[in-house]
C-alpha positions as CSV (number, residue, x, y, z in Angstrom):
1,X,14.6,-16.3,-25.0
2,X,18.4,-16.5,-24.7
3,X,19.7,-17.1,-21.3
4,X,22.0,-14.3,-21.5
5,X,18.6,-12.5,-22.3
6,X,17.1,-14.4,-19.3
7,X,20.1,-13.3,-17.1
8,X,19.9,-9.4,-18.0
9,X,15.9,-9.9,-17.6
10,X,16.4,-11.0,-14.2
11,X,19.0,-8.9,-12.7
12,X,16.5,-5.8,-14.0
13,X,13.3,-7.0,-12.0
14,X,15.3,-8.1,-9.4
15,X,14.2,-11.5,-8.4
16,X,16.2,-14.9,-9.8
17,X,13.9,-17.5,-10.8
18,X,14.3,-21.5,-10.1
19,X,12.2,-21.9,-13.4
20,X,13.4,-19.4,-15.9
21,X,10.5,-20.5,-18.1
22,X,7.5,-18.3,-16.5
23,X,9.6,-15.2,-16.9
24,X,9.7,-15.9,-20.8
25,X,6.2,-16.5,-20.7
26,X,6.0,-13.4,-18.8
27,X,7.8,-11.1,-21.3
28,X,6.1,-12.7,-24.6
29,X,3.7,-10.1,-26.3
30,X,0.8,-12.2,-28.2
31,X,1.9,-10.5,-31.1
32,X,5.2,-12.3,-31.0
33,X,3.4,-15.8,-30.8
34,X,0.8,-14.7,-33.6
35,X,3.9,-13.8,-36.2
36,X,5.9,-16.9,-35.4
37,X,3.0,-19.0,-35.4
38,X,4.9,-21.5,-33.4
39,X,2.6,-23.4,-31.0
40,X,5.1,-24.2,-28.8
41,X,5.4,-20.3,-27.5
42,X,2.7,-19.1,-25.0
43,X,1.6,-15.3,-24.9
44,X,1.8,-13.6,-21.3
45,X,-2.3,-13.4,-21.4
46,X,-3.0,-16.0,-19.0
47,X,-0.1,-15.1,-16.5
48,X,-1.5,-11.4,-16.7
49,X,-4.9,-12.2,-16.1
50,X,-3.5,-13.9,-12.7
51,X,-0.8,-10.9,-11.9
52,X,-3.9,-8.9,-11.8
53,X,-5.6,-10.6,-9.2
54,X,-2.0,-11.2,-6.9
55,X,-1.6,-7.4,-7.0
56,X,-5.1,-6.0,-6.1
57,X,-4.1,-8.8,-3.3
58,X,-1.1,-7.0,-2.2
59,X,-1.9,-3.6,-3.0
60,X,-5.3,-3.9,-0.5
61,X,-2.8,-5.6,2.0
62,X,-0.8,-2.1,2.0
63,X,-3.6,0.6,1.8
64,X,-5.8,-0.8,4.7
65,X,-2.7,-1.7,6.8
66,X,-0.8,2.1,5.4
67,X,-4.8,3.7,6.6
68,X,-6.3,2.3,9.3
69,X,-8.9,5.0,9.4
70,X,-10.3,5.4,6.0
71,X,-13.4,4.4,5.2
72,X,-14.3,1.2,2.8
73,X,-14.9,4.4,-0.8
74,X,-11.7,5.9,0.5
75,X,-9.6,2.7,0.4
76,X,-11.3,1.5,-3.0
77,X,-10.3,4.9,-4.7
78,X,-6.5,3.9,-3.3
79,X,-6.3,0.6,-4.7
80,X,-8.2,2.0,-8.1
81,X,-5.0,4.4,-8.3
82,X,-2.5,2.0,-7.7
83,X,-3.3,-0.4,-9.6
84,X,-4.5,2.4,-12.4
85,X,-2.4,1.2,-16.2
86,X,-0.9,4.6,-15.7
87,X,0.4,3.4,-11.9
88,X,1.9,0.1,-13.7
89,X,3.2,1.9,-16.6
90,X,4.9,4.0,-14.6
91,X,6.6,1.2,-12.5
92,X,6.7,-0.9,-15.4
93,X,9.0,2.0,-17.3
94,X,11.1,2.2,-13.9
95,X,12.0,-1.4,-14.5
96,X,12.8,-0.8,-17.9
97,X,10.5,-3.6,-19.0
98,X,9.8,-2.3,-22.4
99,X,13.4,-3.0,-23.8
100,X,13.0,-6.8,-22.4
101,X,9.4,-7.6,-23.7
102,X,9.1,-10.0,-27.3
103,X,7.0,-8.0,-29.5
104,X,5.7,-9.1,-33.2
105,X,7.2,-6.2,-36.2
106,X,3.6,-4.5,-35.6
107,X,4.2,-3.9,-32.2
108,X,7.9,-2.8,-32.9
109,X,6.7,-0.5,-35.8
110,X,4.3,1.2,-33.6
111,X,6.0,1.6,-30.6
112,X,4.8,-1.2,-28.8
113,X,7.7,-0.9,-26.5
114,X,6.8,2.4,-24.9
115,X,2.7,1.5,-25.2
116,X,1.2,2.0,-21.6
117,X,-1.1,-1.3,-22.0
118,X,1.9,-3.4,-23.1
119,X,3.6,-2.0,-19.9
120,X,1.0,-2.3,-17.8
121,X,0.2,-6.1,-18.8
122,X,4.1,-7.1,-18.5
123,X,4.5,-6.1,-15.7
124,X,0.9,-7.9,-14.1
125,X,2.2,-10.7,-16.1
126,X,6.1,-10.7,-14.2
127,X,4.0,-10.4,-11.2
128,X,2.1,-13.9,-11.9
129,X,5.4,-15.2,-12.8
130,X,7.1,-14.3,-9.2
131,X,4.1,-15.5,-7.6
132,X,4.0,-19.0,-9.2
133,X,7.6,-19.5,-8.6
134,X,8.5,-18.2,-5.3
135,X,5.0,-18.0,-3.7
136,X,3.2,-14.9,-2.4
137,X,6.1,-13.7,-0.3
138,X,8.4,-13.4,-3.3
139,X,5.1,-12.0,-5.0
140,X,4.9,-9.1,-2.5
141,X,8.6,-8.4,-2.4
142,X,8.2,-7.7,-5.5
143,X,5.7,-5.3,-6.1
144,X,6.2,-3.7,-2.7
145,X,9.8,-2.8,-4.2
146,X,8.7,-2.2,-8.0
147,X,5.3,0.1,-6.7
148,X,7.2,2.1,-3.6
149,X,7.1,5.6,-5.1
150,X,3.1,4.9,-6.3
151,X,2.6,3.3,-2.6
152,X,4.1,6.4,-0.8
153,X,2.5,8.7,-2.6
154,X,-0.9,7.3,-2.6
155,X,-1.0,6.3,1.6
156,X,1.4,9.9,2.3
157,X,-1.8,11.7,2.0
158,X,-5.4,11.7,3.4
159,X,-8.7,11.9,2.1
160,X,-9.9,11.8,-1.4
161,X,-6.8,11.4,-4.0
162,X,-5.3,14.5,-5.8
163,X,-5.7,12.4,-8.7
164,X,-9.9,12.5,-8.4
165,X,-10.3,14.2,-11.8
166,X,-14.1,13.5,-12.2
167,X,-14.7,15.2,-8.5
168,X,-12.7,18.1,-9.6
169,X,-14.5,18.4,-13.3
170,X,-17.4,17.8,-11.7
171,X,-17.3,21.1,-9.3
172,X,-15.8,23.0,-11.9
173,X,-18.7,22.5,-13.8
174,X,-21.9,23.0,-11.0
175,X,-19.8,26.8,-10.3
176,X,-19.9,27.4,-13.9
177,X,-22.8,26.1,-15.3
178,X,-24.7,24.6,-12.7
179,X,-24.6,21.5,-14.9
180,X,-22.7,18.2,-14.7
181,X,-20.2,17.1,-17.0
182,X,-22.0,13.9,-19.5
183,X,-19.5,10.9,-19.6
184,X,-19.5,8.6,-23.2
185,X,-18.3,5.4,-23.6
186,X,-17.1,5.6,-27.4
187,X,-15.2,2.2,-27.6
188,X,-14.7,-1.4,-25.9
189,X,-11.5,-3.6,-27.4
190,X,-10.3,-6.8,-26.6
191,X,-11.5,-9.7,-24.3
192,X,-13.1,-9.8,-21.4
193,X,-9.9,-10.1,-18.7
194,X,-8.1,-7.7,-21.0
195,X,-10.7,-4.7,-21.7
196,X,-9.6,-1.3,-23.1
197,X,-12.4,1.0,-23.0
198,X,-12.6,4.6,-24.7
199,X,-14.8,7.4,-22.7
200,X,-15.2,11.1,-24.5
201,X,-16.8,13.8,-21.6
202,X,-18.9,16.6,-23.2
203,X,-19.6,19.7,-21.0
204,X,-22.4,21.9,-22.7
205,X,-22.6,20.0,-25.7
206,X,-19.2,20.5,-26.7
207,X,-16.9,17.6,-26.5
208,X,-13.2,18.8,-23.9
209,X,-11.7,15.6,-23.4
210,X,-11.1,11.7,-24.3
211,X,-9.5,9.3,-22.4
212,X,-8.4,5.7,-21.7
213,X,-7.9,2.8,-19.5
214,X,-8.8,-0.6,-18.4
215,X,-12.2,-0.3,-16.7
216,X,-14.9,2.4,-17.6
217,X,-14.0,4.2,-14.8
218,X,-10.6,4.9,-15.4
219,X,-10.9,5.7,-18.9
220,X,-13.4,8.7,-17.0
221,X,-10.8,9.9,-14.9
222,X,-8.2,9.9,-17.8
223,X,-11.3,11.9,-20.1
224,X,-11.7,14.2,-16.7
225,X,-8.3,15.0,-16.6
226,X,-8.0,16.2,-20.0
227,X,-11.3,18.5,-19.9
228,X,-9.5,19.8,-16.3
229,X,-6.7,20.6,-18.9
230,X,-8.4,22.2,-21.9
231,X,-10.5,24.7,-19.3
232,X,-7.5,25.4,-17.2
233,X,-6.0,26.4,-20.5
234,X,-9.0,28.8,-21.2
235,X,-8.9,30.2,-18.1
């Protein structure tokens, strides 16, 4: 990457780095490497797979520190949340990271740019890059300022999170039918540190929603939320 590229890359996440190298790691899709072929490019895999780690680090820093009295579920629902692809998609898009990252002409074609995984995976991967260059205080800098609005809004409130779509299906559900909603797992892509699972919900036999998302359970939540969506709609 250019340095004017580098520059403009920089002054968007916010931190300057003494080796400008990790951040082009950081921001290179492996769909960029694969076109190019050019073995002298690395992907952002490996710096992802350790920005995931850092921030589940720093984000269950904040929510036992942000609620000193919830319990051990409580807290693991918070960090779930946080560090949700949607929650880093979300930041991700705040940062404008999409317009930064390297893609391969797939990618482009399809709308890499605006994809939530790509997002979500950038941004872990800028994460990694902070923390290997500045250390973990530059590291938490970081995603304290780039995850503020998902921070507030998760430790604001008390309790279960609004955002508990299974719990809400699920009562919907035992007052209607006296029956639970029935939770496939239709798909599993990519390796192991960088899962994408696929999960339809069926209420009665009848299929009302499919969803997304990193681990099992948040591609559940994301199929919850879309049943909550399709009866709410009925109703």
């Amino acid at each position: 990457m250019a340095r004017t590229s580098l520059d403009i890359a920089q002054q968007a996440i916010g931190y300057m780095f003494q080796d400008a190298r990790l951040l082009d790691e950081a921001l290179t899709h492996t769909s960029h490497v694969n076109e190019l072929k050019d073995k002298s490019l690395r992907d952002n895999e490996r710096l992802e797979f350790l920005g995931d780690a850092v921030l589940a680090l720093i984000v269950s820093e904040q929510v036992v520190a942000a609620c000193p009295d919830s319990t051990e579920g409580t807290l693991s629902k918070l960090r779930s949340r946080l560090v949700s692809e949607a929650s880093l998609a979300r930041a991700a898009r705040r940062l404008d990271l999409g317009r930064l990252i390297r893609l391969g002409r797939g990618e482009e074609l399809t709308q890499g740019r605006d994809k939530e995984s790509i997002l979500a995976n950038t941004l872990e991967a800028v994460l990694a890059a902070v923390y290997r260059d500045g250390g973990i205080e530059a590291a938490r800098a970081f995603a304290l300022k780039a995850f503020a609005q998902e921070l507030h809004e998760a430790t604001s409130g008390a309790g279960l999170p609004s955002d508990d779509y299974k719990t809400q299906l699920q009562e919907w559900c035992q007052r209607k039918y006296d029956s639970t909603p029935q939770y496939v797992t239709t798909k599993e892509l990519g390796p192991d540190h960088q899962k994408q699972f696929e999960v339809q919900v069926t209420i009665q036999a009848k299929i009302m929603g499919c969803g997304t998302g990193r681990s099992k359970k948040e591609a559940e939540q994301a199929a919850a939320r879309q049943a909550l969506d399709c009866v709410n709609r009925e109703t």
